[in-house]
C-alpha positions, 0 to 999 in steps of 0.5 A, spaced: 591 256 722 588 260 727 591 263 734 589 264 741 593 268 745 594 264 752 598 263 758 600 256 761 606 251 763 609 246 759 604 241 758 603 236 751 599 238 745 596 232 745 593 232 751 590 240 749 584 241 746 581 249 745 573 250 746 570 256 743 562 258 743 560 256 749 560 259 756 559 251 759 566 248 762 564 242 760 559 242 754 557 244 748 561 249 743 566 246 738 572 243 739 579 244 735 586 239 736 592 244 738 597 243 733 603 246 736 605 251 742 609 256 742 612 259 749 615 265 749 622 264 747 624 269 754 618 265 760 621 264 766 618 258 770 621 261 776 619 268 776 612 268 771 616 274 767 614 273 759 608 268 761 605 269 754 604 262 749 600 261 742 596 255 740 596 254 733 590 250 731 589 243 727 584 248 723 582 255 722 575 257 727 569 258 723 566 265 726 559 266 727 555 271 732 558 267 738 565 267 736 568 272 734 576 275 735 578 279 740 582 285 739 589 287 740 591 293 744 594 298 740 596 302 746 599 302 753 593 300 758 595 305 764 593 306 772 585 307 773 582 303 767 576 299 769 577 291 766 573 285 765 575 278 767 572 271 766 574 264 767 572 257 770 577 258 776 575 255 782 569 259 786 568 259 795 566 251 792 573 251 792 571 247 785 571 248 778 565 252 775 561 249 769 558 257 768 563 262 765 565 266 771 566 274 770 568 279 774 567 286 773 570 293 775 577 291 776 582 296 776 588 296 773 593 300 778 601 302 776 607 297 777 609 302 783 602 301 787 603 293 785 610 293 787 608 295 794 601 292 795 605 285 793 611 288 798 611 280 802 611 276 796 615 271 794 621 275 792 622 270 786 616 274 783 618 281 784 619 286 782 612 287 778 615 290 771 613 294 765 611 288 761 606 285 767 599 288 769 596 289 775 589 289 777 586 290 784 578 289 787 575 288 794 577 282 797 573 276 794 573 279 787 578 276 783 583 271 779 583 264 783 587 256 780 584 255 774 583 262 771 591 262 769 590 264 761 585 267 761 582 274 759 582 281 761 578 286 757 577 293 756 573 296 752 573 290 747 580 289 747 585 284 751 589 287 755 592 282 760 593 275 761 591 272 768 599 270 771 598 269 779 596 272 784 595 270 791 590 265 792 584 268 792 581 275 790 585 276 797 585 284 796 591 284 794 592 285 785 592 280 782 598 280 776 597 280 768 600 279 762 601 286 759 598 283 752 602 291 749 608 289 750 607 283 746 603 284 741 609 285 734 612 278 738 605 274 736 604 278 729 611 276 727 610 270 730 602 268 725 606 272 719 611 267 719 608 261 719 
């Protein structure tokens, strides 16, 4: 069986299906029945903290030149890293995108920073933590409903998981899943089963 690290709130495995191999919303690439999920055992649905689950797959992803695994960091992402962010979150058309949408140059800033750019938040989502990663771009450039899971690469590497943010790309950081802080919880987790 295969994994996919993601993020998402408690919703039945047979209504979740996983598409790999396409960059339409709708169409094309191969689909795959999701088995089970496995929500980290620390989520917190109040305040996101530990926003971080694994969908195991009926069966294992047939890899070829447009579907490939991505890579586990193997050390902290700190301030100042250019990253890469896709989804089909909503755009100005304030609809869901059929093209997978990518955004560029966000960069990570420190927790300290995050915590002080989110100063007016709802308090039940702060403080931002070590186990959490921030990214900010002007206004315009970011997360929206509907990336919620998705990817933030650097370097080949995913780094972060889309959380929340304030809706949307508003100038303010978007907020992550460290994947780091992570990464021996979803390998003992796939080694065990």
């Amino acid at each position: 069986m295969s994994y996919r690290v993601f993020c998402f709130f408690r919703v039945p495995t047979h209504n979740i299906f996983v598409r790999v191999g396409t960059n339409k919303r709708t169409s094309g690439g191969n689909w795959y029945g999701v088995h089970s999920i496995v929500i980290h055992e620390n989520f917190n649905a109040n305040t996101l903290k530990n926003d971080i689950s694994l969908l195991k797959i009926f069966s294992s992803i047939e890899f070829d030149t447009n579907i490939q695994p991505i890579k586990l960091p193997t050390s902290n992402i700190g301030p100042g890293v250019m990253c890469k962010l896709t989804g089909w979150g909503k755009t100005d058309s304030q609809a869901a995108p059929e093209n997978l949408q990518v955004v560029y140059n966000l960069t990570t800033i420190s927790v300290e920073e995050c915590n002080n750019r989110l100063d007016n938040v709802s308090e039940k989502f702060l403080p931002i933590i070590d186990k959490q990663l921030c990214t900010l771009n002007k206004e315009g450039m970011g997360s929206c409903q509907g990336d919620s899971g998705g990817p933030l690469i650097s370097d080949g590497v995913q780094v972060g998981i889309v959380s929340w943010g304030v809706p949307c790309a508003k100038g303010r950081p978007d907020v992550l899943t460290r994947v780091y802080y992570y990464v021996e919880w979803i390998n003992n987790y796939i080694s065990n089963e």
